[in-house]
C-alpha positions in Angstrom: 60.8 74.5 101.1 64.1 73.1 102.9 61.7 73.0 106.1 59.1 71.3 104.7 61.0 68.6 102.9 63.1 67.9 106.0 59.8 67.5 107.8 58.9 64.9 104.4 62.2 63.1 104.7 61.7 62.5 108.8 58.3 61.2 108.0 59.7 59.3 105.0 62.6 57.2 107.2 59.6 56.8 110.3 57.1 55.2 108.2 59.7 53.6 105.4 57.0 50.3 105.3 54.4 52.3 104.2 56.1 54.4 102.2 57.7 51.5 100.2 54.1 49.9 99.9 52.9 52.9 98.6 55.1 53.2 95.8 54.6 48.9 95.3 50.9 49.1 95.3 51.0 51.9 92.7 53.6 50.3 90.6 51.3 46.8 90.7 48.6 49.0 89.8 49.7 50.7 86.9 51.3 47.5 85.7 47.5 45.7 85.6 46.5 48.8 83.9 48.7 48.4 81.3 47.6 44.4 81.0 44.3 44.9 80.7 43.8 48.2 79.2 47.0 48.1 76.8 46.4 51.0 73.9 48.0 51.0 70.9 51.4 54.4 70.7 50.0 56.3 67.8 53.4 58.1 66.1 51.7 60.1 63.7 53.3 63.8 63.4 50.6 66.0 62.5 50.4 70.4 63.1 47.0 72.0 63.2 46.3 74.3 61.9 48.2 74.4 58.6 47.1 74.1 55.3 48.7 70.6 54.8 46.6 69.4 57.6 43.6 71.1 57.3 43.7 69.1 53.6 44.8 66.1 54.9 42.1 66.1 57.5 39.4 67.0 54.3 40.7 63.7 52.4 40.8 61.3 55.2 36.8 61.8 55.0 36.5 61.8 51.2 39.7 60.1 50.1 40.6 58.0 53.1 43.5 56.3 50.9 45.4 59.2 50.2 45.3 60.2 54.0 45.9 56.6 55.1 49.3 54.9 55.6 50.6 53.0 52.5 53.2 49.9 51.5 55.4 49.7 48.4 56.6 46.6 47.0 59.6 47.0 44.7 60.6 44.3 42.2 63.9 44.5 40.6 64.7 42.0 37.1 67.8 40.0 37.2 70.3 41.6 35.4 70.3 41.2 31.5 66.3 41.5 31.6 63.3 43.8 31.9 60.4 43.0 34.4 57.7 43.3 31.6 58.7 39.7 30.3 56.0 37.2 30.9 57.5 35.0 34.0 58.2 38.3 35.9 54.5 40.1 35.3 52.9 36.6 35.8 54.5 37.5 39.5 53.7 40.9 40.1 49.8 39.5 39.7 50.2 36.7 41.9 51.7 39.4 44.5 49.5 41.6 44.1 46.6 39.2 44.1 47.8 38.1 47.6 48.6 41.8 48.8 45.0 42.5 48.0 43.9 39.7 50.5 46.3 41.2 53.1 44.5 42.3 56.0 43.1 46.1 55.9 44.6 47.1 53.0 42.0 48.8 50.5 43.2 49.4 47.3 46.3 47.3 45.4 47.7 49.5 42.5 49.7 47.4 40.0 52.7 49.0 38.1 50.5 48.5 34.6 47.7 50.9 36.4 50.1 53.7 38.0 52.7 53.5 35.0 55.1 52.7 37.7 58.0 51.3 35.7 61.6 52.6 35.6 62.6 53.9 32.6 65.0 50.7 31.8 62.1 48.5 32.2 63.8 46.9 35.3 62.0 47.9 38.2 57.9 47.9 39.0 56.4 49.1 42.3 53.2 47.9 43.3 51.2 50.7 45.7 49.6 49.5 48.5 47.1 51.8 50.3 45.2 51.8 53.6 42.7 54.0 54.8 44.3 54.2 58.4 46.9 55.4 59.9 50.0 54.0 60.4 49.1 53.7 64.5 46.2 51.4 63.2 48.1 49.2 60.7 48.3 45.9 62.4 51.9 44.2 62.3 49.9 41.1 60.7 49.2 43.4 57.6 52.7 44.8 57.4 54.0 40.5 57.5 51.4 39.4 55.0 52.8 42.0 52.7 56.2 40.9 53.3 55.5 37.3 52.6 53.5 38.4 49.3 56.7 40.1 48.2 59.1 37.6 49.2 57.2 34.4 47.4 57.8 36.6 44.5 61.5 36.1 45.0 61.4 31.9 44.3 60.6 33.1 40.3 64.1 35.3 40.5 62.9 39.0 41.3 64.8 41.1 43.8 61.5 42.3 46.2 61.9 44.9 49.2 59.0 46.8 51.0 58.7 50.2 51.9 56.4 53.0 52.4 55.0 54.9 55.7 54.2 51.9 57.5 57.3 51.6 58.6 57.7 54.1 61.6 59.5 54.1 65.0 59.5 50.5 66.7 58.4 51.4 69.8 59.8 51.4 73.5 63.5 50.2 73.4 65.0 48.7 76.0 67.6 46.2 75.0 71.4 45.1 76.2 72.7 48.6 75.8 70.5 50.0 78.4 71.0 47.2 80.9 74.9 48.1 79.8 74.4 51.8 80.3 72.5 51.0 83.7 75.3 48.6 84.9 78.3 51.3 84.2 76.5 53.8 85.9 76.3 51.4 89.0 80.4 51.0 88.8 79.9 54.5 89.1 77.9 54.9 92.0 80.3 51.6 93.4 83.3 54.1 92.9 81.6 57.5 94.4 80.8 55.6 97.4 83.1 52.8 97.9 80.5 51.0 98.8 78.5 48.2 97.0 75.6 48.3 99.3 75.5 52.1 99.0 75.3 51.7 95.2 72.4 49.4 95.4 70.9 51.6 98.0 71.0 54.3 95.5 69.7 51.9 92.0 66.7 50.7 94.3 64.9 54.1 94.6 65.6 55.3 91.4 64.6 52.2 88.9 61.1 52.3 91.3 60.9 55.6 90.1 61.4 54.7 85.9 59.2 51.7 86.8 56.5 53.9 88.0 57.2 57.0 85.4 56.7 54.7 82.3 53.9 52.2 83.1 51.8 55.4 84.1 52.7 56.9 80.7 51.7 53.3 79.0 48.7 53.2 81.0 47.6 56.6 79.2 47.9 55.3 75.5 44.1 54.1 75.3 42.9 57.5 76.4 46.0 59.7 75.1 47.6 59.8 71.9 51.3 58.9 72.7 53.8 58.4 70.2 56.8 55.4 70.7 59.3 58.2 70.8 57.6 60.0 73.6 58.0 56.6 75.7 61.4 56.1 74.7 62.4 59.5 75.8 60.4 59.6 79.3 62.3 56.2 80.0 65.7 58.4 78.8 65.0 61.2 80.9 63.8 59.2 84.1 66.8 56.7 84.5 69.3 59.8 83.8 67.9 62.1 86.6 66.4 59.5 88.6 69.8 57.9 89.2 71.3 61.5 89.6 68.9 62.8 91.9 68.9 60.4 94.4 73.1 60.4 94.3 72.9 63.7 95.1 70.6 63.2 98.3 72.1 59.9 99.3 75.9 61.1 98.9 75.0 64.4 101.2 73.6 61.7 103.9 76.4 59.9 103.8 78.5 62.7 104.2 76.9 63.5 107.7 76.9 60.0 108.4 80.7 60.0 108.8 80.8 63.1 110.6 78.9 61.1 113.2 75.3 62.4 113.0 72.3 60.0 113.7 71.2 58.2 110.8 67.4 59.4 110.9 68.0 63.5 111.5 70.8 62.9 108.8 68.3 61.7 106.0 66.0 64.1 107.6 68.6 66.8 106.7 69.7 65.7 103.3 66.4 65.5 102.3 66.0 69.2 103.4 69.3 70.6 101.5 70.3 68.1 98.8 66.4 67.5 98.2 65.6 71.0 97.7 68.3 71.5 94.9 67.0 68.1 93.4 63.4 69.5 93.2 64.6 73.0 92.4 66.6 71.1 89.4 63.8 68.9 88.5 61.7 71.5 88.3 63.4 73.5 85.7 63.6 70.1 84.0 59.9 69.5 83.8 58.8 73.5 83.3 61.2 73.5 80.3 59.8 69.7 78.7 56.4 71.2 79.7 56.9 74.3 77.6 57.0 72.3 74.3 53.2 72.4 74.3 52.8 75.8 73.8 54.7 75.2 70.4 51.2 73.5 69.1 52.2 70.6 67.7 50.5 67.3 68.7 53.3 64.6 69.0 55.9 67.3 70.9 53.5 68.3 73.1 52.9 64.3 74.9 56.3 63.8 74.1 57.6 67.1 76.5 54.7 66.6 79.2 55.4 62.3 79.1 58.9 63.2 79.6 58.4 66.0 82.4 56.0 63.6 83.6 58.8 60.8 84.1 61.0 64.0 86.0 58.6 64.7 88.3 58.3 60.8 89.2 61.7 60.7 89.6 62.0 63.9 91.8 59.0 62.7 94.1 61.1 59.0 94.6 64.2 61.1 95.1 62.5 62.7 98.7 60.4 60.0 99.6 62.2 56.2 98.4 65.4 57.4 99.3 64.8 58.5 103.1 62.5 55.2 102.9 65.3 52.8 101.9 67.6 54.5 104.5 65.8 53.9 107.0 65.8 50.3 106.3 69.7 50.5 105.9 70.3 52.5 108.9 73.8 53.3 110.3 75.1 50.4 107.6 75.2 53.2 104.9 78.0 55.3 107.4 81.7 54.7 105.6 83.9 52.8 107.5 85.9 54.7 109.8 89.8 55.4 108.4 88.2 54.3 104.0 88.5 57.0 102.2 84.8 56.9 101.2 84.7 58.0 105.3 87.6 60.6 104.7 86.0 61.9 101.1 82.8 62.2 103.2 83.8 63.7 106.7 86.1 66.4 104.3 89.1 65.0 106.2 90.8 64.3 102.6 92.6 66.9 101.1 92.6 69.2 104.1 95.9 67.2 105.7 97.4 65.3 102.9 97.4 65.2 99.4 94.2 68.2 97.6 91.3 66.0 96.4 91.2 66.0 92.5 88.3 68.2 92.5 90.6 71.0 94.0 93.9 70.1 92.3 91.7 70.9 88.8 89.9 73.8 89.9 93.6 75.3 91.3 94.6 74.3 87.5 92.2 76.1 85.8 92.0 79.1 88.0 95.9 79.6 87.7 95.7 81.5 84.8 91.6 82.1 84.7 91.8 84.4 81.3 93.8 81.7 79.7 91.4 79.0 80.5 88.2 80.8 79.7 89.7 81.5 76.3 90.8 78.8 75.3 87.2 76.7 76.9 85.4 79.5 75.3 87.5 79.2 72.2 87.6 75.3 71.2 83.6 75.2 72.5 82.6 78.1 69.5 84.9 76.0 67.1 82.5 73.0 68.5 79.5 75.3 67.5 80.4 76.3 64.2 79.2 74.0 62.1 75.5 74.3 64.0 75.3 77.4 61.4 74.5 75.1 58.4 71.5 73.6 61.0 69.0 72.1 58.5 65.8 70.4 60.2 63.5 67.6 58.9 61.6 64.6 59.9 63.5 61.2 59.2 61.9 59.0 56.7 62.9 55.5 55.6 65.8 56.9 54.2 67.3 56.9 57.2 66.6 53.4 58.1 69.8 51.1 58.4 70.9 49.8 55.2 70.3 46.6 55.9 66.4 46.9 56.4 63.8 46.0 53.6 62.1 49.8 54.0 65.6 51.5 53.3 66.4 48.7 50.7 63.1 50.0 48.9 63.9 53.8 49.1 67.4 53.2 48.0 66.1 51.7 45.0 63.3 53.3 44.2 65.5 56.8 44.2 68.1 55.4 41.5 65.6 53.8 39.2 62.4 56.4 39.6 64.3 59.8 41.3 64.5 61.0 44.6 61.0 62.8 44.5 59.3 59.2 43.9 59.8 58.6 47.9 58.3 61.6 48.8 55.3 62.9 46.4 53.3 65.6 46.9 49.4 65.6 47.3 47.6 69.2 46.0 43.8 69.0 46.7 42.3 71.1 43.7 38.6 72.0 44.9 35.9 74.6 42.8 33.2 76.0 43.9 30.8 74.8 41.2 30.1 71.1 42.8 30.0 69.2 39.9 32.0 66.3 38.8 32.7 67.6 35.5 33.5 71.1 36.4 35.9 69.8 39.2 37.4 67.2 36.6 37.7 69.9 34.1 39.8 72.0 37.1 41.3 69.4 38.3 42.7 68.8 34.4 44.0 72.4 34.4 45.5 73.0 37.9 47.5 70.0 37.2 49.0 71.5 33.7 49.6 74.4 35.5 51.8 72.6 38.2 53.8 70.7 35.0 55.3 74.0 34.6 57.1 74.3 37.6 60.1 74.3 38.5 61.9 70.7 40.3 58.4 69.0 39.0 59.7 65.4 37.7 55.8 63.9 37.0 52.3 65.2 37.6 49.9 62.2 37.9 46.1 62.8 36.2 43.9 64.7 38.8 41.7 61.8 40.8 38.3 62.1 42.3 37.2 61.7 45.8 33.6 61.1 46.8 33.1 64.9 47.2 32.3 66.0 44.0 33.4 69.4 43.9 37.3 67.7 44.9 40.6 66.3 42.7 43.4 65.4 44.3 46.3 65.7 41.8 49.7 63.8 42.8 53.3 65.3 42.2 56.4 63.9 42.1 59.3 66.3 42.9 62.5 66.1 41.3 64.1 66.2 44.6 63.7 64.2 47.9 61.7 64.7 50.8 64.2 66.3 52.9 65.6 68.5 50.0 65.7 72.2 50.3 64.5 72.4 46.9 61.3 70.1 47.7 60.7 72.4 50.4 60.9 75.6 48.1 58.1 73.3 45.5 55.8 73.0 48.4 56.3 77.0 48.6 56.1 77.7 44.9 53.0 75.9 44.3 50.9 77.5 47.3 52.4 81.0 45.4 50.1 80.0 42.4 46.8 79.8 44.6 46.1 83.2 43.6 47.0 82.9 39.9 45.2 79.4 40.1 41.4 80.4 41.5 41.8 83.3 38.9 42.1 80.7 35.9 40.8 77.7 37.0 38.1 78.9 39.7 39.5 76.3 42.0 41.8 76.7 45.1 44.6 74.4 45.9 46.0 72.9 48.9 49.1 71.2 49.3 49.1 68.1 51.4 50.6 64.5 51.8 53.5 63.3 54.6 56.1 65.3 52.6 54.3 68.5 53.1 52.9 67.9 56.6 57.1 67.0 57.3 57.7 70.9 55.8 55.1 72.1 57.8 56.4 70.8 60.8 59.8 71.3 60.4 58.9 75.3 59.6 57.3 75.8 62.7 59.9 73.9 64.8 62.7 76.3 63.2 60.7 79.6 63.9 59.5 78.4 67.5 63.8 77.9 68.4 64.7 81.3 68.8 61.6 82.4 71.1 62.2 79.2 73.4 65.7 79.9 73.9 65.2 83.3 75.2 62.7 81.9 77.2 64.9 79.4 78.5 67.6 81.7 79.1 65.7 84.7 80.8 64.5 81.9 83.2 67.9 80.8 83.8 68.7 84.4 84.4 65.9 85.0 86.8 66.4 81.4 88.6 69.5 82.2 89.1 69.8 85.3 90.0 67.4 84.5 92.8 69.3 81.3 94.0 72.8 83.1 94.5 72.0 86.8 94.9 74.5 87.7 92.2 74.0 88.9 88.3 78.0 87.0 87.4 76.7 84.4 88.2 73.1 84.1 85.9 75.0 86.0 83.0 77.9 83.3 83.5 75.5 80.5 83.3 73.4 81.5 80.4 76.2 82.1 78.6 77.7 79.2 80.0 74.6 76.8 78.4 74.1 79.0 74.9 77.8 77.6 74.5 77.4 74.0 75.7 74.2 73.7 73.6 75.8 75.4 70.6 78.4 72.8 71.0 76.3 69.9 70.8 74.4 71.0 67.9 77.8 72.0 66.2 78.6 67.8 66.9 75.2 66.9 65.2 75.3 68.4 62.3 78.8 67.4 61.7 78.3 63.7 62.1 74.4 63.4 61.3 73.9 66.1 58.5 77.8 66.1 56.7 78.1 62.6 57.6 81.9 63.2 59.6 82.4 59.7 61.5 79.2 58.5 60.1 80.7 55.1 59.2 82.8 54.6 62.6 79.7 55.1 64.9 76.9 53.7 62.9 75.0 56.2 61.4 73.3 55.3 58.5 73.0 58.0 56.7 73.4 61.8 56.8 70.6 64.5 56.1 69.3 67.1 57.8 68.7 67.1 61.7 65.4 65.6 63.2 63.4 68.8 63.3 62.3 68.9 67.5 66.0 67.7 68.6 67.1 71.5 68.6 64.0 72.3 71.2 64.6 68.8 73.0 68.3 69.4 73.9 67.4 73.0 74.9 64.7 71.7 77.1 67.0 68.4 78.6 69.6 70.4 78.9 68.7 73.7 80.4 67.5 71.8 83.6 70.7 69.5 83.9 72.4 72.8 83.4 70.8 74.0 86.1 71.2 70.8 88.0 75.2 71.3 87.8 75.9 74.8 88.0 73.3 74.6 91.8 75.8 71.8 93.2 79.0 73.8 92.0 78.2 76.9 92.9 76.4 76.7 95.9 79.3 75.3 98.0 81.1 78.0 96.5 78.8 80.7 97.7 78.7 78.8 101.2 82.4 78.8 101.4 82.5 83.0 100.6 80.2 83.3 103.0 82.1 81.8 105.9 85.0 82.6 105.1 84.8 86.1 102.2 87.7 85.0 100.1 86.7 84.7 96.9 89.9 82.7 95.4 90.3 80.8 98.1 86.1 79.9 98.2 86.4 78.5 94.6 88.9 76.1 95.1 87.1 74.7 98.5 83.8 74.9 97.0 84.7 73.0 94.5 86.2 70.4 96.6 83.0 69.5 97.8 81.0 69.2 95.0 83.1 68.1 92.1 83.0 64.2 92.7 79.3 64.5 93.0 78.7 66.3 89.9 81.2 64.3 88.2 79.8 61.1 89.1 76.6 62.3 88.1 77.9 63.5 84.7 79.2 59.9 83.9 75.7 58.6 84.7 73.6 60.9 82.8 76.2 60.6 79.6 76.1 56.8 80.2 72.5 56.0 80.4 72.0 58.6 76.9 75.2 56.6 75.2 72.8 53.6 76.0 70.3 54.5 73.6 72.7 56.0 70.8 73.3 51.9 68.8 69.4 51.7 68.3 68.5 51.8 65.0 65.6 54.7 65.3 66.2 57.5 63.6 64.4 59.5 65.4 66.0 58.4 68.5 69.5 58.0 67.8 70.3 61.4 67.3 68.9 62.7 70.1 70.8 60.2 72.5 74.0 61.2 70.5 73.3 65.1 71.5 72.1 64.7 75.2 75.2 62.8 76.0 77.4 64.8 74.4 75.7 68.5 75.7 76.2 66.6 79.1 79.5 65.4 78.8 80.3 69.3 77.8 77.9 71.0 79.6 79.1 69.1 83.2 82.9 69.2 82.1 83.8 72.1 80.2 81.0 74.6 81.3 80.8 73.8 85.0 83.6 72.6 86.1 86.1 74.1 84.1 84.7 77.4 82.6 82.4 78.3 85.7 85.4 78.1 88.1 87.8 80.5 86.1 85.2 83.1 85.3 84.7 83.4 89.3 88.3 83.2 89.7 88.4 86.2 87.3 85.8 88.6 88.5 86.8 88.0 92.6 84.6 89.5 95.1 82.3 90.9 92.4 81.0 87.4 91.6 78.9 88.4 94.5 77.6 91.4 94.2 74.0 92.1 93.8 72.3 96.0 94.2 70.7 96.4 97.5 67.7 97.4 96.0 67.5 93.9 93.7 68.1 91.8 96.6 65.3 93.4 98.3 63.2 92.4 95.5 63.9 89.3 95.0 62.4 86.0 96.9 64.6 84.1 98.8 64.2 80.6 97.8 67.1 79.2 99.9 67.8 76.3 97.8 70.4 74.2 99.5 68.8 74.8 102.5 71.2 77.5 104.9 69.0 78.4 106.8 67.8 74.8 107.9 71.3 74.0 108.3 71.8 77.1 110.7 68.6 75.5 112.7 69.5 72.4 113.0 73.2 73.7 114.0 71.6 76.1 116.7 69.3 73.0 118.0 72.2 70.7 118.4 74.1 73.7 120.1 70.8 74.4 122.6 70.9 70.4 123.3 74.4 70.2 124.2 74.0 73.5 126.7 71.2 71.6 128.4 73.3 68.4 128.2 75.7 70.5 129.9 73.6 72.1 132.7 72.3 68.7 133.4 75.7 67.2 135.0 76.9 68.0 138.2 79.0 70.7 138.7 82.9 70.0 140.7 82.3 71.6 143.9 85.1 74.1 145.0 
């Protein structure tokens, strides 16, 4: 691979026009595609083949409102009155004459009609139902319901909206991106030292994000793709984009300064640093891709849009950056005597005072036990609270409070109950297809379900144009995300049996608070085979890369513990609510149900990403040299401004996205930058250093007969090096025989 990608990178710097226009002409491309052929992101969470689908799917033909999205308008009375007197109900018409003019909507249910009247007469909510889905609700609909609602406020009602239409806002890119993006080019500005070097570096990569997300957007007309799967592709391909080509560009740069020609120095970076980068990426994009298997719909685009957006960024990693350096030329080699030139050349540190990368790993590697008990020990305390992990789909409870949706949930749980905002659907349907005989079932199925247990109200059982169908409604006690909702959903699927024998009918339980279970149930029995999968390909990945079984056993350990970590810090802040009010979190409730297999998935190939770069010079310096102490420390000279620099990046451009006000989204930029900060800190460059430190030569050590076995990917590239070395040698001799020889 290091052959062929030094062959790519020498092709890359020769024809850097056409290379350049490539990657133009696509980007133009896509960009028109998206103009013209602009779909609409569809964020609809759905998981075939359960029984909440598979009913859901049954009433969006023969009860297309109860499948469809819906609004609620809440009115709250002034204080001192009750919203049945005259001037207040003579509003609630008017609003919901106008909602029913609204465009789309199909049926307007009134709070006289539904009963929908807090108990203290203060509150009414008026349901508004569509017989799409939320992906199809135009914003024009959702506005003329809001102006319905807020004319009702001029005759002195308190009005908020709510209900599914209100969903994920789509692709976010605001000033705290732009922020993220301009810290992590002080970064670069401080890992080189140079400002054109920095640029150099931004160039490639933003091509790269540029190209990854239009190409997703140009697939919503034909591809159901969710806002969140957009939001995390963009994520994914500014972190690694930026990191990957730091990685190729900082390794060029180093043999800039050592004085090597500027094209057979790209040609070479590309060949070592761009084989870790693709070996890294594609860990990345094999572990995103892996959420398919999982079955559901919405994680499946969102891991393959994401991997997608890697392998974008890896391709523009080993074909934009030799490009762009081509057209910077010798400009990119440090000045001679900087300390960029000194950093680069490994001049620093070896004379005067150790680099910081060495002075910390002599720190930690002092006493290696102590450290790797005390990283191991604080990162398990981290970890603990990940133990009371609960998972569920946000709703509009977890809006910000200052948003008309979370205004309506608020007060819709105070005056009606928490189970109001998430109801439960149960199709009832007989095998005798008759209208009375299913009305008669319908009638008894739904005194059955009175008798449960956390049941607050059971709505009268409601037709649907099949005949032989009822659907009966059922308001929980508790809310949607509730353990105890989630134990109803169970309860009243245990009656089936006891049901058909009664009743003759079967049941099904259905609606957006039992799709949510479903979803969250498969999610949380999926997380324990994907990490083993994950972590017996980090075994075998590693073990191939290094030749060693410390070093795999190290690693996976290594990333159970970061990962462990970062949940531990999610559930503490998002699900008890610790520092909930210092860094903006709304509310706290359980854990979005497919962050678990998201951070496992990020985070296994940055992992991966960090422990290649830190180990591998390492493993270089034992083999020159076969000191094992001595091989941490310079190994770790090497690479630890790299991997630090990209570190900062990565947890920058996540940190970016962490002050939106997307549920969905927020959380999961909160863990990725944290499992990074830890994971890169911690893990590799703290933990990784003293358990090597600890177990000496034997760090090393792999069975004759396993070596054998294994394939010898060559990853950074030795054997290329050792080529290129033995050329430049071979030319030198040749130089040498070519001069004139002093006659004696």
């Amino acid at each position: 691979m290091a052959v062929l990608l030094h062959r790519l990178g020498l092709s890359a710097y020769r024809h850097r026009k056409l290379v350049l226009g490539i990657w133009l002409f696509v980007l133009a491309a896509l960009i028109a595609c998206v103009s013209v052929f602009s779909g609409k992101l569809d964020d609809r969470f759905t998981v075939p083949g359960t029984e909440s689908q598979r009913a859901l799917d049954s009433l969006s033909k023969t009860l297309p409102e109860a499948s469809g999205a819906n609004a609620q308008i809440v009115f709250t009375a002034p204080e001192g009155h009750r919203i049945t007197e005259a001037p207040y109900a003579a509003a609630i018409s008017r609003t919901v004459t106008a909602a029913e003019k609204a465009p789309q909507v199909s049926t307007v249910a009134a709070p006289r009609a539904t009963g929908a009247v807090s108990a203290d007469g203060t509150t009414a909510i008026v349901q508004v139902q569509y017989p799409v889905q939320n992906a199809e609700v135009r914003t024009s609909s959702v506005n003329a319901i809001e102006d319905a609602a807020q004319a009702a406020e001029a005759d002195g009602l308190k009005t908020s909206v709510g209900g599914s239409v209100y969903s994920s806002k789509g692709v976010h890119v605001g000033p705290a991106e732009i922020i993220g993006v301009a810290v992590a080019l002080l970064v670069l500005v401080v890992t080189f030292g140079s400002l054109l070097a920095a640029g150099m570096a931004l160039v490639p990569a933003l091509i790269g994000v540029a190209v990854g997300l239009t190409g997703l957007l140009a697939l919503a007309p034909a591809v159901s793709i969710s806002s969140t799967a957009v939001t995390l592709a963009l994520m994914l391909g500014l972190a690694v984009g930026i990191d990957y080509v730091l990685f190729i560009l900082s390794r060029h740069r180093q043999q800039l300064a050592r004085g090597a020609d500027p094209k057979e120095s790209i040609a070479l970076a590309t060949g070592t640093a761009g084989s870790a980068v693709v070996f890294a990426g594609t860990t990345v994009i094999i572990a995103l891709a892996a959420l398919s298997v999982i079955g559901i719909p919405f994680l499946t685009t969102m891991g393959l849009g994401a991997a997608g957006a890697v392998l974008i960024a890896v391709l523009a990693a080993i074909t934009l950056v030799p490009a762009v350096a081509g057209f910077a030329g010798s400009r990119l080699t440090p000045k001679p005597g900087s300390r960029a030139a000194k950093r680069a050349a490994d001049t620093e540190g070896d004379a005067g005072r150790p680099t910081l990368g060495a002075r910390w790993t002599k720190l930690v590697i002092a006493k290696p036990l102590l450290t790797v008990l005390a990283v191991a020990g604080i990162l398990v305390t981290l970890a603990l609270p990940a133990t009371d992990l609960r998972l569920a789909l946000p709703d509009n409870g977890s809006a910000p409070h200052a948003s008309t949706e979370r205004k309506a949930y608020d007060t819709i749980s105070d005056k009606f109950g928490d189970g109001f905002n998430g109801p439960l659907l149960v199709l009832a349907e007989t095998k005798n297809g008759t209208s009375a005989a299913s009305s008669q079932a319908g009638a008894q199925v739904a005194e059955k379900l009175r008798t449960l247990k956390d049941v607050q109200a059971v709505l009268p059982p409601q037709p649907t144009s099949d005949p032989a169908q009822s659907v009966i409604t059922v308001f929980p006690k508790s809310g949607p995300d509730s353990v105890r909702t989630d134990q109803l959903v169970r309860d009243i699927r245990a009656t089936d049996a006891d049901i058909r024998e009664t009743t003759g009918a079967t049941i099904a339980v259905t609606g957006t608070t039992a799709v949510n279970i479903d979803i969250s149930t498969r999610l949380s029995d999926s997380l324990l085979p994907f990490v083993a999968i994950v972590v017996g390909l980090s075994l075998l990945l590693l073990m191939i890369v290094f030749r060693s079984l410390v070093i795999p056993v190290k690693a996976a350990v290594g990333f159970l513990l970061s990962v462990g970590a970062s949940l531990g810090l999610v559930v503490a802040v998002f699900q008890w609510g610790w520092l909930a009010g210092v860094l903006g979190v709304p509310s706290s409730g359980p854990v979005v149900s497919f962050l678990p297999i998201i951070l496992i998935g990020v985070l296994f190939g940055l992992a991966m990403d960090y422990e290649v770069f830190m180990v591998s010079g390492m493993r270089e310096e034992w083999a020159h040299t076969g000191r094992a102490r001595q091989s941490v420390v310079d190994g770790a000279r090497h690479s630890a401004r790299v991997v630090t620099a990209a570190a900062l990046i990565m947890f920058t451009v996540f940190a970016g996205f962490f002050p939106l006000d997307d549920a969905l989204i927020k959380p999961i930029a909160f863990a990725l930058a944290v499992g990074v900060a830890i994971d890169a800190f911690a893990v590799r460059m703290t933990l990784v250093p003293a358990v090597l430190a600890l177990a000496g030569r034997g760090a090393w050590w792999l069975p004759a007969w396993l070596d054998r076995v294994l394939p010898d990917l060559d990853i950074e590239g030795i054997s290329l090096q050792k080529a290129t070395s033995a050329d430049d040698t071979e030319a030198k001799e040749a130089e040498g025989a070519k001069e004139p020889q002093p006659v004696s």
